[in-house]
N, C-alpha and C positions, 0 to 999 in steps of 0.2 A: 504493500500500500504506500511506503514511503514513496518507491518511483515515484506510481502514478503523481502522487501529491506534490512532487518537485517537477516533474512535468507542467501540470497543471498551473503551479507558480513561479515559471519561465514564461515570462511574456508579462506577470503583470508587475504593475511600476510599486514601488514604496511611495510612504504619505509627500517624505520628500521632494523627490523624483516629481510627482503629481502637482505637487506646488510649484515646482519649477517651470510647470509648461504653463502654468497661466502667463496671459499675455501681459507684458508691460502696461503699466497707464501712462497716459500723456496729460499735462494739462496743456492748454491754452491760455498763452497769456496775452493778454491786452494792456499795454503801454497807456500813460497818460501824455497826453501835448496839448501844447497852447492854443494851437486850432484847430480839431475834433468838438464839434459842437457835444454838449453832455446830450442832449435830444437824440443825437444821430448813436449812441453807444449806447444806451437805454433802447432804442429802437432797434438796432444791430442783437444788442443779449435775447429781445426777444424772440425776434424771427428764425435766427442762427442758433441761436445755445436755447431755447424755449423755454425762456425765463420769464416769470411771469414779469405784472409793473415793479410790483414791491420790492423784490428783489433784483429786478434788472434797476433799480436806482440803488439800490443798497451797494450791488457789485459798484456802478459807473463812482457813487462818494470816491466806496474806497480805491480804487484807481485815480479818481481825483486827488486825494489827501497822502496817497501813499507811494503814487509813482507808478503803479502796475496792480492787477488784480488778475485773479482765474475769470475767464468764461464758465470752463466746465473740463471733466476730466474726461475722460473716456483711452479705450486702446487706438494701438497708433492709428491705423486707415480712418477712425473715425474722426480724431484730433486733427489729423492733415485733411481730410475735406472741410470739416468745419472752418480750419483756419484760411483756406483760400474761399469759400463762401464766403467770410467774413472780410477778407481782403479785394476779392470780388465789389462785394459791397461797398467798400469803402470808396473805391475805386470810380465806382461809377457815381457815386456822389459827392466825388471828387473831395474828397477827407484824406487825409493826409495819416490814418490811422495805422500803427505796428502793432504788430501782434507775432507770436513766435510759440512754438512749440518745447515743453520741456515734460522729459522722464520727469516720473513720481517715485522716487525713492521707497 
């Protein structure tokens, strides 16, 4: 019975191993500047990152007050479309807005 049962537990992974294969997070982060209207990044969080009002002003303060702030986390392919949606966006309504990608530790 041993065989079989070292058989049977070749092939599956330890708790570790398992934890290792989830995927990284990313956040997105969103810079503050002097001319990015607060309107257009409270508008941006919500369409882009589906944030409601409340907190799409809560995020844009603290971006205001502190230099930078998260969008939203998510893994990598989701972080990098969000962040050229959101660069898109900016884009076309010609805002001058940075935003950049960063591993979550």
């Amino acid at each position: 019975m041993t065989t079989n049962q070292s058989e049977k537990d070749e092939g599956l992974l330890t708790k570790n191993e398992a934890q290792n294969l989830k995927p990284s997070l990313y956040a997105v982060i969103i810079f503050n500047d002097n001319y990015t209207t607060m309107e257009f990044v409270v508008n941006m969080l919500m369409m882009i990152f589906d944030k409601d009002k409340t907190e799409a002003n809560f995020i844009m303060m603290h971006i205001h007050t502190k230099g930078e702030g998260i969008g939203g986390i998510y893994p990598y392919d989701i972080a990098e479309y969000k962040l050229q949606a959101a660069r898109d966006l900016a884009r076309e309504a010609k805002e001058p807005l940075v935003l950049e990608i960063r591993e979550v530790s």
